[in-house]
Predicted model as a PDB file, atoms N, CA, C, CB and O in Angstrom, pLDDT in the B-factor column:
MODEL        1                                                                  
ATOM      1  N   UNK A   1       4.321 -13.059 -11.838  1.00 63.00           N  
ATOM      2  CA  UNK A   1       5.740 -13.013 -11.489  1.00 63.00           C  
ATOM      3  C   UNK A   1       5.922 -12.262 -10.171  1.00 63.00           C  
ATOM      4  CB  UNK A   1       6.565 -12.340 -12.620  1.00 63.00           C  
ATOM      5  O   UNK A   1       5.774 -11.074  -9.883  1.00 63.00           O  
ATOM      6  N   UNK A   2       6.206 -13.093  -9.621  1.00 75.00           N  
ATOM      7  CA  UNK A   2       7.135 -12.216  -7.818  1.00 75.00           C  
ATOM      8  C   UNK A   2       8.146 -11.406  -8.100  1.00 75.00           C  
ATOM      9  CB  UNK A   2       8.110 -13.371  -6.562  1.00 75.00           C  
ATOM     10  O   UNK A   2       9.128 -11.769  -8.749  1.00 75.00           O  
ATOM     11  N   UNK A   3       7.955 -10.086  -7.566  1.00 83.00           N  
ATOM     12  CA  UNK A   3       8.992  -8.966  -7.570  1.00 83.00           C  
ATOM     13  C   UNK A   3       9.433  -9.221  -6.072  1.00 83.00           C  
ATOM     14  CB  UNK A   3       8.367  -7.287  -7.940  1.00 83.00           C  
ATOM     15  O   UNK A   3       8.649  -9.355  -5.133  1.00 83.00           O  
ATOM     16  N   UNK A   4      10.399  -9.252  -6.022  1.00 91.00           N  
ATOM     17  CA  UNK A   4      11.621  -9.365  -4.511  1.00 91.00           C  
ATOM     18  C   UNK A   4      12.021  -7.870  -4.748  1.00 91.00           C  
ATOM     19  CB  UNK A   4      13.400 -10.759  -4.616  1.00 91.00           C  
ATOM     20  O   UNK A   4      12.442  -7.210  -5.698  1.00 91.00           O  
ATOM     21  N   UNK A   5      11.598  -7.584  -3.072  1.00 92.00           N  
ATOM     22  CA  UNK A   5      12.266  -6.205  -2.566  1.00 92.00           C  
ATOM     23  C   UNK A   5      13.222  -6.550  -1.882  1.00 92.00           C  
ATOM     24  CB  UNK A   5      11.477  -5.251  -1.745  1.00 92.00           C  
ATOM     25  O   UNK A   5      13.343  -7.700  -1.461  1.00 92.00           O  
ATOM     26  N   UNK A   6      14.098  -5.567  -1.650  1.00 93.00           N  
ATOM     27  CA  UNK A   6      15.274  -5.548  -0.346  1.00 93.00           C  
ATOM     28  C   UNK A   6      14.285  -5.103   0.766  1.00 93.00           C  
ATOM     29  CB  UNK A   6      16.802  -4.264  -0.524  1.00 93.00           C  
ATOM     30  O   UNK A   6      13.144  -4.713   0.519  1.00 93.00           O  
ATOM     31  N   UNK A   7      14.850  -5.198   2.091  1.00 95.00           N  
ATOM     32  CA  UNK A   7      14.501  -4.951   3.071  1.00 95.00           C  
ATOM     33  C   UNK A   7      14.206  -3.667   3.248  1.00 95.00           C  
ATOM     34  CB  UNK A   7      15.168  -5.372   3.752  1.00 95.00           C  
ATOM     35  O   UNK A   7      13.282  -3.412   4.019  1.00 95.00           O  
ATOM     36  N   UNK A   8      14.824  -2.706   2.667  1.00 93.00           N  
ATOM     37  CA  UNK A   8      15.368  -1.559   2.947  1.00 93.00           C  
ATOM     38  C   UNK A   8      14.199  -0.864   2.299  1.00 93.00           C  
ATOM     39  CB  UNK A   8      16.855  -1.298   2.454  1.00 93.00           C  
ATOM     40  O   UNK A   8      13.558   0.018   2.869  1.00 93.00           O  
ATOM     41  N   UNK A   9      13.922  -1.349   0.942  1.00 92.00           N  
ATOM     42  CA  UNK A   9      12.850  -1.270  -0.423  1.00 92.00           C  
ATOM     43  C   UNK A   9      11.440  -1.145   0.773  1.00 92.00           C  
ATOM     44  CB  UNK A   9      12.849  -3.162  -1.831  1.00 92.00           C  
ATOM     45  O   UNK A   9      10.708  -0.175   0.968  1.00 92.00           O  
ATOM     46  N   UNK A  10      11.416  -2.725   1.534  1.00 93.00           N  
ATOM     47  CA  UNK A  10       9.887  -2.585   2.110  1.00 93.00           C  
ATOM     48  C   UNK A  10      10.182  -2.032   3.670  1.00 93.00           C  
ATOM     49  CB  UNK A  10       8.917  -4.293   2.111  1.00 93.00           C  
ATOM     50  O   UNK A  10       9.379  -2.212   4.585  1.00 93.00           O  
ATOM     51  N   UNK A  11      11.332  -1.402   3.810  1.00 92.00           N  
ATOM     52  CA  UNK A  11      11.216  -0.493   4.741  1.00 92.00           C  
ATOM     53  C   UNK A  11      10.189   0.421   4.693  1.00 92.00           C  
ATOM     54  CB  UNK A  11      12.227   0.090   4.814  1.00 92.00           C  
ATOM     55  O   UNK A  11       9.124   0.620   5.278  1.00 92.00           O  
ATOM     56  N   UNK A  12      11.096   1.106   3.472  1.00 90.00           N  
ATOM     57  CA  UNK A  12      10.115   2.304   2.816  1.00 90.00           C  
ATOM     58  C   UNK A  12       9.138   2.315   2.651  1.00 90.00           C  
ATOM     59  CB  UNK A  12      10.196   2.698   1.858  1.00 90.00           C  
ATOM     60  O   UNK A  12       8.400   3.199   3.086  1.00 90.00           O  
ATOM     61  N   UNK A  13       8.651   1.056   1.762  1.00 90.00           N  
ATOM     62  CA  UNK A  13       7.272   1.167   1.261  1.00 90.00           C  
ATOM     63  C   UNK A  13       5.993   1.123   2.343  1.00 90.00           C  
ATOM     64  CB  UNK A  13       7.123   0.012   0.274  1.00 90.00           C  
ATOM     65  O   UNK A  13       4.802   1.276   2.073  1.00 90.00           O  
ATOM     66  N   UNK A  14       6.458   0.929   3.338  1.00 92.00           N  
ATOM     67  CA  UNK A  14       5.449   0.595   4.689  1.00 92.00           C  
ATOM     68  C   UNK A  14       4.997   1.797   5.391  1.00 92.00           C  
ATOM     69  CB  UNK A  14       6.203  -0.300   5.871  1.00 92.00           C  
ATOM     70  O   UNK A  14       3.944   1.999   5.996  1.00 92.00           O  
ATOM     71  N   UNK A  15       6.394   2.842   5.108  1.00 89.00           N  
ATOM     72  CA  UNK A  15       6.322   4.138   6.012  1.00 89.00           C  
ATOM     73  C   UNK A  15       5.069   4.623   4.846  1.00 89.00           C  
ATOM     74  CB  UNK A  15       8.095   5.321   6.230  1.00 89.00           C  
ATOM     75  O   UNK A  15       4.273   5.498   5.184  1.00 89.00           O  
ATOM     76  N   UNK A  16       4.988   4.058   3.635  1.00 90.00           N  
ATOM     77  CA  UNK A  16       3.569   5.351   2.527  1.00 90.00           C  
ATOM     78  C   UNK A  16       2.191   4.606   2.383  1.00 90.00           C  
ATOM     79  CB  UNK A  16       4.099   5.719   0.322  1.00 90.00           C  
ATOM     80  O   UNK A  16       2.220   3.599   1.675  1.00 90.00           O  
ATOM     81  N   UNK A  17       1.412   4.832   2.751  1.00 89.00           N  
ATOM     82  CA  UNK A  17       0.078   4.120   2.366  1.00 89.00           C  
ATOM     83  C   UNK A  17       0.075   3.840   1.093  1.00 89.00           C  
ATOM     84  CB  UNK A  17      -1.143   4.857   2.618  1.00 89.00           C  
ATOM     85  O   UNK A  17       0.407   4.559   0.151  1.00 89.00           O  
ATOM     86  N   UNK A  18      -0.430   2.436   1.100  1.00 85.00           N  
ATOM     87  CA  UNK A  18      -0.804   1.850  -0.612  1.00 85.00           C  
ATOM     88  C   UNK A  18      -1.478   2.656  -1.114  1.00 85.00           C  
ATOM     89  CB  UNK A  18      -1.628   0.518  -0.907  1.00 85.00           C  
ATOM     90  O   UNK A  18      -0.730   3.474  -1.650  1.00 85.00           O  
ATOM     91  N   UNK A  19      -2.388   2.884  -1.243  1.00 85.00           N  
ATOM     92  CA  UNK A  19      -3.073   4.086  -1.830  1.00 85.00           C  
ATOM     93  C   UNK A  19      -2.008   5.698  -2.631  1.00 85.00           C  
ATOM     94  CB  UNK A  19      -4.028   4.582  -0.341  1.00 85.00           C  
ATOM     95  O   UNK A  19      -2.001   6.252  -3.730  1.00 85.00           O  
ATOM     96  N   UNK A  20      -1.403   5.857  -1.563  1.00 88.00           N  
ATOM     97  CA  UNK A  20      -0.533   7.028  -1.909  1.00 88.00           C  
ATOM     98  C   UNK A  20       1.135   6.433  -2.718  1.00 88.00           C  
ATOM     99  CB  UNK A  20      -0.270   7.940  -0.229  1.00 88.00           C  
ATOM    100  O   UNK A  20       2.013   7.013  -3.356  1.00 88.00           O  
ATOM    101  N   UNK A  21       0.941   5.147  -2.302  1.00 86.00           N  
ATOM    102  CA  UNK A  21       2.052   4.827  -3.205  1.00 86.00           C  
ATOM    103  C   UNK A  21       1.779   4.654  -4.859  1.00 86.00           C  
ATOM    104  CB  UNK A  21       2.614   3.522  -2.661  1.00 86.00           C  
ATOM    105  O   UNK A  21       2.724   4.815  -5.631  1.00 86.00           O  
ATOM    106  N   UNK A  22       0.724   4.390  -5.253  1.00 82.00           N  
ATOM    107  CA  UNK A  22       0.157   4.850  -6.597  1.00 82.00           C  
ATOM    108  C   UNK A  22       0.012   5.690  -7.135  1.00 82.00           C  
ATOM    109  CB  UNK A  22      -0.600   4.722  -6.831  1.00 82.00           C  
ATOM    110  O   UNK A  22       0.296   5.800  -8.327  1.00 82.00           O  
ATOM    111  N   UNK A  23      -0.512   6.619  -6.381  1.00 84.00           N  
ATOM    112  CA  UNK A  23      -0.918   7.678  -6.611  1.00 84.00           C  
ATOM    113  C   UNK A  23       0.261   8.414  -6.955  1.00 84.00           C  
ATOM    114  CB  UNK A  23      -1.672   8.121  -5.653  1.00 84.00           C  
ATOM    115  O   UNK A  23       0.207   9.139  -7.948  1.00 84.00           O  
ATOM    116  N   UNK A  24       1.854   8.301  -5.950  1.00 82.00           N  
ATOM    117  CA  UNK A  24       3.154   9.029  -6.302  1.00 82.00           C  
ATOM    118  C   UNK A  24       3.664   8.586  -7.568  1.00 82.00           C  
ATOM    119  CB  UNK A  24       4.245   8.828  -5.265  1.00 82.00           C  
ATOM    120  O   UNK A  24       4.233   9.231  -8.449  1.00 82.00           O  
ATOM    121  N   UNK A  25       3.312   7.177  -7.496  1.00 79.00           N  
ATOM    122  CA  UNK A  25       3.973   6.747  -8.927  1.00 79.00           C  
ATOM    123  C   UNK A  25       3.207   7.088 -10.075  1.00 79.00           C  
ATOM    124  CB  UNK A  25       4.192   5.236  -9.059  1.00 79.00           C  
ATOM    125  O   UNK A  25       3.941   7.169 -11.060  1.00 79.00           O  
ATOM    126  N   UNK A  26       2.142   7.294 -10.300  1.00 82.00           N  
ATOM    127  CA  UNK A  26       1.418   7.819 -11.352  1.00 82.00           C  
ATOM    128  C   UNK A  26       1.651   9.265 -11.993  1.00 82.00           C  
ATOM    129  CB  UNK A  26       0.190   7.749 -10.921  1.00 82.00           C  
ATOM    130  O   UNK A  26       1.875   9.601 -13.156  1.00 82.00           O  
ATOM    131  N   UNK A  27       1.488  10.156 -10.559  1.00 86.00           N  
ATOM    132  CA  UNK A  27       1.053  11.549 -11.346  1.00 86.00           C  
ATOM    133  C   UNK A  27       3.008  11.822 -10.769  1.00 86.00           C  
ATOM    134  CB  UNK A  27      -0.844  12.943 -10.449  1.00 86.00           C  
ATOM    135  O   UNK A  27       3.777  11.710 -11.724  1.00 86.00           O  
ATOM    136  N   UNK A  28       3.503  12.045  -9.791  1.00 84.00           N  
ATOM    137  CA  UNK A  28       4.700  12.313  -9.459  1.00 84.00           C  
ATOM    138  C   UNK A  28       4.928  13.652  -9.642  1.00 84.00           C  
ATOM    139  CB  UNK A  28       5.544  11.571 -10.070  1.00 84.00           C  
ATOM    140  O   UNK A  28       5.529  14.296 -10.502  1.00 84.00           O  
ATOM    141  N   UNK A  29       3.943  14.109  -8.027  1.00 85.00           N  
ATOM    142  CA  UNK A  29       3.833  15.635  -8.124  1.00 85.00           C  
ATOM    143  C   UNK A  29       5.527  16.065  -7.889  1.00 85.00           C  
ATOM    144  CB  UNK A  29       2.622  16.351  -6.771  1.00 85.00           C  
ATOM    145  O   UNK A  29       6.318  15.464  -7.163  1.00 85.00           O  
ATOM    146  N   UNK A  30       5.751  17.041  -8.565  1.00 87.00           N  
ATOM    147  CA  UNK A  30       6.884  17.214  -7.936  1.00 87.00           C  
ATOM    148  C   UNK A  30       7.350  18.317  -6.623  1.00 87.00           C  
ATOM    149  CB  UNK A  30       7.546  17.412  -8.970  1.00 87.00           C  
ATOM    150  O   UNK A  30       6.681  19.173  -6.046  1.00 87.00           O  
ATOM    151  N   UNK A  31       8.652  17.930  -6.459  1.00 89.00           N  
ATOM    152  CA  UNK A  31       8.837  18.680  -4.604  1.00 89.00           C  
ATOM    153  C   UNK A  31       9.203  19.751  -4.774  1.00 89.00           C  
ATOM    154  CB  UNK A  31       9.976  18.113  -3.413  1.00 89.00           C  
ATOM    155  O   UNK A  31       9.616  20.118  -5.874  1.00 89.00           O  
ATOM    156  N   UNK A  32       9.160  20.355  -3.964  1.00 90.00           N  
ATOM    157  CA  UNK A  32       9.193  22.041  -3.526  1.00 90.00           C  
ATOM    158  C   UNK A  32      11.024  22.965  -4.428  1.00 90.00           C  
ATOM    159  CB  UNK A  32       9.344  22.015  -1.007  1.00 90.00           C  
ATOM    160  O   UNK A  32      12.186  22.701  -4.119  1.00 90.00           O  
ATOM    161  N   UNK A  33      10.812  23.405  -4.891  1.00 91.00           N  
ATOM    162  CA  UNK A  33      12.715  24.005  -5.142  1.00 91.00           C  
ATOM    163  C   UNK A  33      13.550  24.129  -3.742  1.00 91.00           C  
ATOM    164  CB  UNK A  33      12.836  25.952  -5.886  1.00 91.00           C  
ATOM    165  O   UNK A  33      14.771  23.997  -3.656  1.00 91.00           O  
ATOM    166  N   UNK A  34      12.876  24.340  -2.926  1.00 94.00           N  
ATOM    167  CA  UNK A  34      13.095  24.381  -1.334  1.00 94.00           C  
ATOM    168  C   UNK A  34      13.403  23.511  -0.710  1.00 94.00           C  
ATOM    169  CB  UNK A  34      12.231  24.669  -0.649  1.00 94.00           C  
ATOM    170  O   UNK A  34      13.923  23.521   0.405  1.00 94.00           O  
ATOM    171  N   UNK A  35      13.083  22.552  -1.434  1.00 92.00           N  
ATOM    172  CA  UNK A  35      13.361  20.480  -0.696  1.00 92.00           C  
ATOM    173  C   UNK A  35      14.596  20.342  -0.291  1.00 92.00           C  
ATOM    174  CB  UNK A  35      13.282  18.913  -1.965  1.00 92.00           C  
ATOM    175  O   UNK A  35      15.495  20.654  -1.072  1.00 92.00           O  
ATOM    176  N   UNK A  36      14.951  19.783   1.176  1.00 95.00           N  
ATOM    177  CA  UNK A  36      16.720  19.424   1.026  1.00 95.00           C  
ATOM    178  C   UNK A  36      16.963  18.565   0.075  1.00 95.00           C  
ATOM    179  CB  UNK A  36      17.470  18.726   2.290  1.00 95.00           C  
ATOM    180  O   UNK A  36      15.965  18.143  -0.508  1.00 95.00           O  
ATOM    181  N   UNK A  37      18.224  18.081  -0.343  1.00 95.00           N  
ATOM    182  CA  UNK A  37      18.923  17.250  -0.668  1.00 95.00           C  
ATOM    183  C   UNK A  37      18.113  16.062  -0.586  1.00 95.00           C  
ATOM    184  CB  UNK A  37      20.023  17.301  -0.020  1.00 95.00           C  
ATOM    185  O   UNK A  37      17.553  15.499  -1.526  1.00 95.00           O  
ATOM    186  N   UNK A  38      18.104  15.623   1.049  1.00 94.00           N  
ATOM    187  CA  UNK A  38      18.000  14.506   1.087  1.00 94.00           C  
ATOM    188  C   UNK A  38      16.767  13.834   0.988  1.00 94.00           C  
ATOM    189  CB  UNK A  38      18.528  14.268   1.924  1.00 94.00           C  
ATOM    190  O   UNK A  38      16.649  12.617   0.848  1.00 94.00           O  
ATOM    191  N   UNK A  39      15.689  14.794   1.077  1.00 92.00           N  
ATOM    192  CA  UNK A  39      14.548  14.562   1.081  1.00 92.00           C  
ATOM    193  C   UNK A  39      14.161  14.136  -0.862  1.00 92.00           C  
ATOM    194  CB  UNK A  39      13.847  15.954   1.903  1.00 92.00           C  
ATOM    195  O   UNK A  39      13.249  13.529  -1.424  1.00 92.00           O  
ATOM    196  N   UNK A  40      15.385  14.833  -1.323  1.00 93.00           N  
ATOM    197  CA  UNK A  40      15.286  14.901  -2.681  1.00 93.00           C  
ATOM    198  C   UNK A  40      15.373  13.283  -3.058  1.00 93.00           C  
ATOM    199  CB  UNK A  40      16.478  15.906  -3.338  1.00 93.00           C  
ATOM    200  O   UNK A  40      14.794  12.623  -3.921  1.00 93.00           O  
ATOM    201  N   UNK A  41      16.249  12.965  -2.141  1.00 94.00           N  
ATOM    202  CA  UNK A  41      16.993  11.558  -2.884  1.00 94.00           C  
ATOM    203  C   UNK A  41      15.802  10.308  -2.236  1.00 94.00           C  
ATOM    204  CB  UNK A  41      19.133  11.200  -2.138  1.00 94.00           C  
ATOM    205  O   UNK A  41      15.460   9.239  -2.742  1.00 94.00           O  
ATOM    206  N   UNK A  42      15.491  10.782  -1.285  1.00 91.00           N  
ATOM    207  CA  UNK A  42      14.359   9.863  -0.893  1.00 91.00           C  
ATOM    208  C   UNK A  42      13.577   9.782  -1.313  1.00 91.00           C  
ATOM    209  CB  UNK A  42      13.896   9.840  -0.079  1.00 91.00           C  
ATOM    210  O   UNK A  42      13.197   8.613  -1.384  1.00 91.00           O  
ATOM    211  N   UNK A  43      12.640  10.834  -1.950  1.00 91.00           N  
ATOM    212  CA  UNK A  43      12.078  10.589  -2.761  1.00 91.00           C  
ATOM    213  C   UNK A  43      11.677  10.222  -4.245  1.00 91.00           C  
ATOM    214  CB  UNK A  43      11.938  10.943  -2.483  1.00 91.00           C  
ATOM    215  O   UNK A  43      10.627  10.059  -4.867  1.00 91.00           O  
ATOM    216  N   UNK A  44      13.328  10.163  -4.557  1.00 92.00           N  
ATOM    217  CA  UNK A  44      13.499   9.575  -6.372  1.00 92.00           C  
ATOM    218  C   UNK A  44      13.594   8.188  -5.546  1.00 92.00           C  
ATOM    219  CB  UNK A  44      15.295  10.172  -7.744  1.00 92.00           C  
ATOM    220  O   UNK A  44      12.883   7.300  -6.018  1.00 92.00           O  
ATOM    221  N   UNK A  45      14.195   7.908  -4.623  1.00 92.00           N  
ATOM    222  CA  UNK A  45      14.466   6.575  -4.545  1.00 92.00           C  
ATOM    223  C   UNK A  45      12.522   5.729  -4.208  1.00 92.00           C  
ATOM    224  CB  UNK A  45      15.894   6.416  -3.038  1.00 92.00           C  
ATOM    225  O   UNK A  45      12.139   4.639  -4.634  1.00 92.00           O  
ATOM    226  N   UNK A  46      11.935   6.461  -3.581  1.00 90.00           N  
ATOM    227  CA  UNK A  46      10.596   5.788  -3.369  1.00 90.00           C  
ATOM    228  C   UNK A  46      10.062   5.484  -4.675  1.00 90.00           C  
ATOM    229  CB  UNK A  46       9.575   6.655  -2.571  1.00 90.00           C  
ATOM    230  O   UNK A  46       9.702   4.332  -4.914  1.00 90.00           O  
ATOM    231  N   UNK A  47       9.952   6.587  -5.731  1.00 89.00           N  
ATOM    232  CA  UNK A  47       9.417   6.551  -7.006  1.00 89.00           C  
ATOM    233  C   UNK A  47      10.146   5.450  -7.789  1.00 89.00           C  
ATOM    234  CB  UNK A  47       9.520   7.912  -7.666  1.00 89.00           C  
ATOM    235  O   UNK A  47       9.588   4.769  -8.650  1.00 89.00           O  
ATOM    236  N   UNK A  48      11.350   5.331  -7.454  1.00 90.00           N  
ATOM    237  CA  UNK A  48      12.222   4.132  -7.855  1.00 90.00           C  
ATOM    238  C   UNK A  48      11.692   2.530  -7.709  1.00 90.00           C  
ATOM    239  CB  UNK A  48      13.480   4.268  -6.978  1.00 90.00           C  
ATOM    240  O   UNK A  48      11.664   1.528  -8.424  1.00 90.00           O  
ATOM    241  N   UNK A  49      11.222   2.978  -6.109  1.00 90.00           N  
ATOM    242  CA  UNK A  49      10.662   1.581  -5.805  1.00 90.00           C  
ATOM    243  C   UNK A  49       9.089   1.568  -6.710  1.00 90.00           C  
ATOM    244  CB  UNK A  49      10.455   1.370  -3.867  1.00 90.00           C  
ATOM    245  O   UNK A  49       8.828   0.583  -7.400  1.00 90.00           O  
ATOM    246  N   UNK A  50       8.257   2.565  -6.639  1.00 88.00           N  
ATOM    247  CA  UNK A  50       7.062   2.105  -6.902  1.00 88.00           C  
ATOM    248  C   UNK A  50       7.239   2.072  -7.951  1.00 88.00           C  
ATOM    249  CB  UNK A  50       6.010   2.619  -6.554  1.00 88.00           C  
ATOM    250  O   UNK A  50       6.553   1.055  -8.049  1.00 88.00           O  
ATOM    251  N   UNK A  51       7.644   2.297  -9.255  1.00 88.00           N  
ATOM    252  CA  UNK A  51       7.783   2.013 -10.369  1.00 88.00           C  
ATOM    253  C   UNK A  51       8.212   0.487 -10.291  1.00 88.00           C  
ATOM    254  CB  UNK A  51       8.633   2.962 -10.991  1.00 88.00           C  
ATOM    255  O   UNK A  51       7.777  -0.073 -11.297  1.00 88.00           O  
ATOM    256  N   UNK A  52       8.746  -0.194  -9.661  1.00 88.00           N  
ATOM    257  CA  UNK A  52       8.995  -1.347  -9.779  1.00 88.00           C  
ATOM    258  C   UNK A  52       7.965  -2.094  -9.152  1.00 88.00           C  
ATOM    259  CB  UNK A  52      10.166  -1.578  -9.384  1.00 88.00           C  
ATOM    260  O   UNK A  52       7.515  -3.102  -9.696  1.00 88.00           O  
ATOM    261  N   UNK A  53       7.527  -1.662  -7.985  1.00 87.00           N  
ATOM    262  CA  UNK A  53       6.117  -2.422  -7.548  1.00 87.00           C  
ATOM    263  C   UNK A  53       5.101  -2.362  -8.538  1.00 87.00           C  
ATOM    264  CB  UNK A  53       5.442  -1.813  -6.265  1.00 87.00           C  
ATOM    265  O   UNK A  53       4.537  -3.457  -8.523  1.00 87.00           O  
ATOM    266  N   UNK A  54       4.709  -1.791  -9.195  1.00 84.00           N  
ATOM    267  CA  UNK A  54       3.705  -1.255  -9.873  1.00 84.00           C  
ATOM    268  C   UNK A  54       4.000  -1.253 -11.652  1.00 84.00           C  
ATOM    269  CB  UNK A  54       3.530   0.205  -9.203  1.00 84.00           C  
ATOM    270  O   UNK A  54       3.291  -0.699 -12.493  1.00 84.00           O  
ATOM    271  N   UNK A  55       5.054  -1.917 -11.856  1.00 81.00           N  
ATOM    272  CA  UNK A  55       5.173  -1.864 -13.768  1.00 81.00           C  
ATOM    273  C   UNK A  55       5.443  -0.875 -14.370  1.00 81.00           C  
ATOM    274  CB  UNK A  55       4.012  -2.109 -14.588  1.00 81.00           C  
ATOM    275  O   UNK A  55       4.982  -0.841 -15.511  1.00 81.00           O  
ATOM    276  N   UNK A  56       6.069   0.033 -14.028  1.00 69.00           N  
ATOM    277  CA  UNK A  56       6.590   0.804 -14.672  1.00 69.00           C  
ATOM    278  C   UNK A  56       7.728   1.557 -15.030  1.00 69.00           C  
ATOM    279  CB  UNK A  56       6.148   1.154 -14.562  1.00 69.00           C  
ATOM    280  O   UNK A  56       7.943   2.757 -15.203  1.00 69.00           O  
ATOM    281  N   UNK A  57       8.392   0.532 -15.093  1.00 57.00           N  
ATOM    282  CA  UNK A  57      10.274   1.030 -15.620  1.00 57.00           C  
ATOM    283  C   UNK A  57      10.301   0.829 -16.842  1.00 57.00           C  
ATOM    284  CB  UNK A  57      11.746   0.089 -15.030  1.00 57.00           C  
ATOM    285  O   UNK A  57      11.332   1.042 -17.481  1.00 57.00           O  
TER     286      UNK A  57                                                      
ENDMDL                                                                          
END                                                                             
């Protein structure tokens, strides 16, 4: 089955090496208490995506 990304989806996914995009979605170290905001949201949203690249929602 073909999973369709948005553009926006394989924006992202291009800026993380395949390798490390597994690797986030697997173990999902988590970020610093120190993290901005936005860095926060970017990164639920990546884990968002690789869970969907990768089978696991």
């Amino acid at each position: 089955m073909m999973i369709n990304f948005s553009k926006e989806e394989e924006k992202m996914m291009d800026l993380v090496h395949p390798w490390m995009q597994e690797n986030l979605q697997k173990h999902r170290p988590e970020l610093s208490p120190e993290a901005p905001e936005d860095i926060r949201k970017m990164y639920d949203k990546l884990i968002k995506i690789f869970d969907k690249k990768y089978g696991n929602y």
